[in-house]
Backbone bond lengths (Angstrom), bond angles and torsions (degrees), N, CA, C in turn:
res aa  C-N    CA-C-N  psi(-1)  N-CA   C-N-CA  omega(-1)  CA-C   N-CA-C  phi
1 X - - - 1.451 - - 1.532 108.79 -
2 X 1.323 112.31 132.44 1.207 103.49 -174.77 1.952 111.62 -91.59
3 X 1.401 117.08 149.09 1.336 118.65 -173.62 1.821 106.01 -68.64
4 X 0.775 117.27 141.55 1.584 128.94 -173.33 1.526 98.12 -95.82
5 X 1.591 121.46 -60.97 1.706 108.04 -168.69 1.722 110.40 -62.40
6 X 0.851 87.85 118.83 1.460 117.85 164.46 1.513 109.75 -38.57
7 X 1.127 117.42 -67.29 1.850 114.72 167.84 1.309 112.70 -29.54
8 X 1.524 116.50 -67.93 1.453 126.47 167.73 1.165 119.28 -59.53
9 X 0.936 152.72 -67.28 1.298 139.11 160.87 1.602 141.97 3.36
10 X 1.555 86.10 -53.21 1.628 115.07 175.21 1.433 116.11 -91.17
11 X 1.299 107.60 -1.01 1.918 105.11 -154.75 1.830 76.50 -104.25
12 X 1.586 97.39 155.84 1.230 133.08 178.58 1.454 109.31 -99.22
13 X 1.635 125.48 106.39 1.126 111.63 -155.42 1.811 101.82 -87.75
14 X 1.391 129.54 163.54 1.970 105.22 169.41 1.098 91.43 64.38
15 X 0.832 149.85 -2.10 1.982 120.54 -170.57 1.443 98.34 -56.14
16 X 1.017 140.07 -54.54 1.658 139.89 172.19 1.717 103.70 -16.48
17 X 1.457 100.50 -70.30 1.199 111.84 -152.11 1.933 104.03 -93.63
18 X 0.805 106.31 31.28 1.942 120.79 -168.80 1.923 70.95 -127.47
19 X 1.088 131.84 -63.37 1.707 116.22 -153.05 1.499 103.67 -83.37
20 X 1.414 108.68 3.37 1.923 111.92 -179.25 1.348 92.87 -99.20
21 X 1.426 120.95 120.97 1.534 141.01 145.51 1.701 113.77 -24.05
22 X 1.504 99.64 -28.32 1.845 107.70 -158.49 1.786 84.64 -62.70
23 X 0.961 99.89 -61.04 1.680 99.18 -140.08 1.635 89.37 -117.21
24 X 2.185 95.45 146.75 1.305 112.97 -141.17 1.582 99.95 -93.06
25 X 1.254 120.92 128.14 1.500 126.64 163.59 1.186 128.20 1.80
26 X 1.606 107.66 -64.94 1.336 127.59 -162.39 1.777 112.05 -72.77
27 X 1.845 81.60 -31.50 1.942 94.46 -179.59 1.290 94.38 -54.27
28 X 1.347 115.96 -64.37 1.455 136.49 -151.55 1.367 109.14 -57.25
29 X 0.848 105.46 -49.65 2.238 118.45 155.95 1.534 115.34 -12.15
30 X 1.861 87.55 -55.90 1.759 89.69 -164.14 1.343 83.04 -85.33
31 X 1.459 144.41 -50.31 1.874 119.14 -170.86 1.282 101.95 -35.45
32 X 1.351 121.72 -66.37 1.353 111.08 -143.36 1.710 104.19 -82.34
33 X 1.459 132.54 -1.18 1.204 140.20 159.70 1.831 97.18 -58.76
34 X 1.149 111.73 -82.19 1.833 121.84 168.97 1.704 113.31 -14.56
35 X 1.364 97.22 -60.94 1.643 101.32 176.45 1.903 106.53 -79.54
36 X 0.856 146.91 -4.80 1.517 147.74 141.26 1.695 119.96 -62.41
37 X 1.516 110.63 -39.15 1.193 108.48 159.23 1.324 115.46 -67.22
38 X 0.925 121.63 -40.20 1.594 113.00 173.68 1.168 135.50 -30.52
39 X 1.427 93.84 -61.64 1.305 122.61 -155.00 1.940 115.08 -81.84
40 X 1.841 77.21 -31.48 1.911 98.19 161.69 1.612 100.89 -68.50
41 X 1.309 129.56 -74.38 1.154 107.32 -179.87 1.317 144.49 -37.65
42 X 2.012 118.35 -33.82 1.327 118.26 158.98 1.417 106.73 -60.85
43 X 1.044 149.17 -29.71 1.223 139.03 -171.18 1.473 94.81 -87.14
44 X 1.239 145.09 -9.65 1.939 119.61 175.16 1.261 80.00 -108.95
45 X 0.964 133.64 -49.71 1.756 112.32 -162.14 1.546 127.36 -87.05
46 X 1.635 108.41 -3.06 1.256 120.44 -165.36 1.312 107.64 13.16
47 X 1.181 107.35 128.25 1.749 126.28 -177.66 1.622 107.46 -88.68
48 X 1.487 141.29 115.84 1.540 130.54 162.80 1.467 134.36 -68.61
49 X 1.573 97.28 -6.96 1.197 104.50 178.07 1.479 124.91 -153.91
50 X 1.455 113.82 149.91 1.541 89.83 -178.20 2.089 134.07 -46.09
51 X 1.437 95.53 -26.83 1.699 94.63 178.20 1.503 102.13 -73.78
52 X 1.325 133.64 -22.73 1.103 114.10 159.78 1.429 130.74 -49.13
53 X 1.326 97.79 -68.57 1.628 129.56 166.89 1.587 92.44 -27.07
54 X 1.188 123.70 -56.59 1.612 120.68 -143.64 1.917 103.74 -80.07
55 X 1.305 111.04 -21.72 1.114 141.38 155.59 1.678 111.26 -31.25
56 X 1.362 103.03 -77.29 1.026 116.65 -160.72 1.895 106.01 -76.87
57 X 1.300 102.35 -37.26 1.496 92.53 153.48 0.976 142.37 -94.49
58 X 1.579 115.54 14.30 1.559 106.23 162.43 1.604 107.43 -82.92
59 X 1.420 125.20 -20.56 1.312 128.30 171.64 1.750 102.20 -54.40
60 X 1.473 102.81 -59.47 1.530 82.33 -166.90 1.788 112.03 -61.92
61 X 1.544 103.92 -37.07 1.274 88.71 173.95 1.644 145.25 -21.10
62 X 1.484 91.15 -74.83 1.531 120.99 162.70 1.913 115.47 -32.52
63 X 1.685 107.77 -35.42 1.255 117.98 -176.10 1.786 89.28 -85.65
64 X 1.197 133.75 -30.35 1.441 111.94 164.18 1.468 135.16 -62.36
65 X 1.770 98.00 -28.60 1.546 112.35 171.82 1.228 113.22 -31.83
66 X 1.830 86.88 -65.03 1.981 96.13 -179.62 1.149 135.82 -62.10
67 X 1.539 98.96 -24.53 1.633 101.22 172.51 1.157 114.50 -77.05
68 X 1.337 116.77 -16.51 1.998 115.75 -169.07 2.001 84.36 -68.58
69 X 0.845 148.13 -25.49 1.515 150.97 165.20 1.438 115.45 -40.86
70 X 1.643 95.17 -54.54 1.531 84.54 -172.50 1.548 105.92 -93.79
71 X 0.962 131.19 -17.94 1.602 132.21 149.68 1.444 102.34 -23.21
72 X 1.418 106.31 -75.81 1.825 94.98 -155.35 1.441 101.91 -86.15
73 X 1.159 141.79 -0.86 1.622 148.15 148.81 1.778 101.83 -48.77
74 X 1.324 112.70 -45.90 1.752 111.94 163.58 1.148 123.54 -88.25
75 X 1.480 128.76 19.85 1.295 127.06 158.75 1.522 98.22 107.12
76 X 1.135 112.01 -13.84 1.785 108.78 -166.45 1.744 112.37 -92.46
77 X 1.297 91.38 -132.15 1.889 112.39 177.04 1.219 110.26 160.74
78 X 1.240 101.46 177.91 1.629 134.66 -169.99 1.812 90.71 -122.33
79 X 1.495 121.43 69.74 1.363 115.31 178.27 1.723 102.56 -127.49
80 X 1.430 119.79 -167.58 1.415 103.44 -123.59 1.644 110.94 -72.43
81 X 1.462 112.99 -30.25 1.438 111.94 174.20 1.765 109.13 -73.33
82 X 1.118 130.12 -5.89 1.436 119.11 153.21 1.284 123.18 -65.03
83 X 1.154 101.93 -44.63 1.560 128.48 -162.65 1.505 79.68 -62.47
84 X 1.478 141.61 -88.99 1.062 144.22 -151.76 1.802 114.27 -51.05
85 X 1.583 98.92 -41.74 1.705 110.69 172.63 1.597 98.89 -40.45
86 X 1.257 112.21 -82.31 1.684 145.85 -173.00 1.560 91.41 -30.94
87 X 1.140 130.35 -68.07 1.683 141.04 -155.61 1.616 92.27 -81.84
88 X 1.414 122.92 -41.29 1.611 103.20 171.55 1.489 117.33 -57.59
89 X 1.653 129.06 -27.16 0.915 142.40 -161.63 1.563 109.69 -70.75
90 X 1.593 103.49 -54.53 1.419 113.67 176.21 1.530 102.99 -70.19
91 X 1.222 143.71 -41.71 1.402 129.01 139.22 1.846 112.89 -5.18
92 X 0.962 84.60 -112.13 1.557 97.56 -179.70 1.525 117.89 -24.31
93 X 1.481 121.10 -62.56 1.497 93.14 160.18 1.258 130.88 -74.70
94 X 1.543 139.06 -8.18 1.673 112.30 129.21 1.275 128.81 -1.14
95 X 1.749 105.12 -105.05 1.092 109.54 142.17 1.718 141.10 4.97
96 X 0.861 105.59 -86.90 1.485 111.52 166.82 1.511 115.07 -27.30
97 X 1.415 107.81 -52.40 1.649 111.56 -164.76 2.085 102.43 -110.05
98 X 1.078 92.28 13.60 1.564 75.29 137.33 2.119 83.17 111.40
99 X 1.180 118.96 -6.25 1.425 128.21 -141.74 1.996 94.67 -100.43
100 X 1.431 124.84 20.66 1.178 102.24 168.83 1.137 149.42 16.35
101 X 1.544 92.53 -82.49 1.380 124.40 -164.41 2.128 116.47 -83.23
102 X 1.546 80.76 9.63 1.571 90.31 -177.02 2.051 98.52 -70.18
103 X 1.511 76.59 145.08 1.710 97.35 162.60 1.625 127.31 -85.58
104 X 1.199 105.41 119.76 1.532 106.73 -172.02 1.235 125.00 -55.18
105 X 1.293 124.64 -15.41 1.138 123.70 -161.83 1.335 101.95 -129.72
106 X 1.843 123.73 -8.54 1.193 113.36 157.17 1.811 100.59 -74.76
107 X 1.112 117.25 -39.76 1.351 106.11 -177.44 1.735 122.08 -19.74
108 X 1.098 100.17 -49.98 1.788 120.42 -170.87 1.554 122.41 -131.24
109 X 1.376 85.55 14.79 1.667 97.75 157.96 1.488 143.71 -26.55
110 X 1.532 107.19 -38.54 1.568 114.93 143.74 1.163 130.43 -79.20
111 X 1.244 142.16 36.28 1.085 158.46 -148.20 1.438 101.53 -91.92
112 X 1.445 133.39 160.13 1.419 137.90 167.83 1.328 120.96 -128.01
113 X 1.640 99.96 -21.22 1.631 109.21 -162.25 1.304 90.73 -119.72
């Protein structure tokens, strides 16, 4: 499905972590695949409220859990300036869809890494 908002659409997801040597392309592929699912899902399910919203990103979260795996299986991680890249990200699509007033840290509240 293709993303309709225009903000998203155009935005470069990882770009941080695509211009860091640390961590491998291909990993980085599936984050920003994870954060596209997302963002497809706010768009079919539109969320009314943030506990919705928070819903839908603790799912993707959880899909970072697993990836923080294959990160350090390639030598890398999900450590603290990722962590912050990644969590600005779910920021931003907040943002994006209308969600301001979202909490950053409920954003990724299941978080591990």
């Amino acid at each position: 499905m293709p993303i309709t908002n225009q903000q998203v659409a155009g935005h470069t997801f990882l770009r941080r972590m695509y211009d860091d040597s640390y961590f491998p392309d291909h990993v980085i592929g599936r984050g920003k695949a994870i954060l596209l699912r997302l963002c497809e899902r706010i768009e079919v399910e539109q969320p009314s409220d943030l506990e919705s919203l928070y819903a839908l990103t603790q799912a993707a979260t959880e899909e970072f859990n697993l990836l923080d795996r294959e990160f350090v299986a390639a030598g890398s991680g999900i450590e603290t300036v990722a962590r912050e890249w990644i969590c600005d990200e779910f920021c931003f699509v907040a943002s994006a869809y209308g969600f301001t007033d979202a909490d950053a840290e409920e954003l990724t509240a299941g978080r591990d890494w």
